[in-house]
N, C-alpha and C positions, 0 to 999 in steps of 0.2 A: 469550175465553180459556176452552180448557176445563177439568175438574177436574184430568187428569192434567199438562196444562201448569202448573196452581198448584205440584200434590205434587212438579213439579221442579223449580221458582224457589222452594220453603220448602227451608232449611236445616235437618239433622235437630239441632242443636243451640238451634235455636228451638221444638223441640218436643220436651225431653229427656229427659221424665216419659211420655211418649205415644208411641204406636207411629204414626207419620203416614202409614203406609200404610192405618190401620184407623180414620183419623177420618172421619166423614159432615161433608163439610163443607157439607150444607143445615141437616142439624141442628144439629152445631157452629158456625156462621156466628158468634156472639156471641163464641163462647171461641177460635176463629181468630183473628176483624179482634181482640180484645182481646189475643191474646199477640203477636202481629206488631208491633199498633203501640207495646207495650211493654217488648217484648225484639228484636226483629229488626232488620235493616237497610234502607238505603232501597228497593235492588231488590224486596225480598222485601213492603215496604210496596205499591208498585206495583203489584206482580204480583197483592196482596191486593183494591186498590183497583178494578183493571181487569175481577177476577172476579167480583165483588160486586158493584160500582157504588158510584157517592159516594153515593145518600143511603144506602142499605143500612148501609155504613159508618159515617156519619154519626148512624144513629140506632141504633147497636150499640154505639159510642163513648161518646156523652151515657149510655148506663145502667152505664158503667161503676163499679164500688162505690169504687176505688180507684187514683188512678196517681200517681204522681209527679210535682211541680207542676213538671217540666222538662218533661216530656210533654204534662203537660196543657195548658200556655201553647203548646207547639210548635204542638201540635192543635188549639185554637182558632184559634191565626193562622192555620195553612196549610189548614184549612178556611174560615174566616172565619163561626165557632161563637161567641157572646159567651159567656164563663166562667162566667158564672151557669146556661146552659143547660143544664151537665154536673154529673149525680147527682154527680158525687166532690168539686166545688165548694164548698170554705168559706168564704163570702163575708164572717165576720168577720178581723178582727186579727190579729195574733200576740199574745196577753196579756205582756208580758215584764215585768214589776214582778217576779217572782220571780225575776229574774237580780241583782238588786239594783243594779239602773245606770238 
C-alpha cells in the first residue's frame, strides 16, 4: 500500500485536530497506528496495518501511554499481545473499599 492509498482509506474525522494532508506518516507512524486504532474504524485499521506492517504496529501499540481497557483487551486478543506487554497496562485491582460495599 502506498502513502497516498493510506491518506484515502483515513477518514478526515479520525484526524480532526490535524490537517492529514500535512502528516509524515514515517515520522508520525506512532501517532497514526495510535489514533486509528483508538478512534477509527475497522477499514481504516486495516488500511493502517497493511502500510505499516504487524510488528511496526505491534510495537507502536505496546508504547502506548494510554487507551481504554476496551481497546486495550481488543488489541491484545486480536493481536495475540499478553496485557502485561503494554506500557498502558495496570496489572493491579480495582481498590473499591471506598465505594463502601
Amino acid at each position: 500500500m502506498t502513502e497516498a492509498e493510506l491518506r484515502a482509506a483515513l477518514q478526515p474525522h479520525t484526524f480532526w485536530d490535524t490537517e492529514i494532508d500535512r502528516i509524515d506518516f514515517d515520522k508520525n507512524a506512532r501517532f497514526v497506528i495510535e489514533r486509528v486504532y483508538t478512534r477509527a474504524d475497522m477499514p481504516e485499521i486495516w488500511a493502517v496495518q497493511k502500510f505499516y506492517g504487524r510488528k511496526k504496529v505491534e510495537e507502536a501499540l505496546k508504547q502506548v501511554r494510554c487507551m481504554d481497557h476496551l481497546t486495550l483487551n481488543w488489541v491484545s486478543k486480536s493481536l495475540n499481545i499478553p496485557l502485561e506487554e503494554f506500557r498502558c497496562y495496570e496489572g493491579k485491582p480495582l481498590d473499591r473499599s471506598y465505594l463502601g460495599y
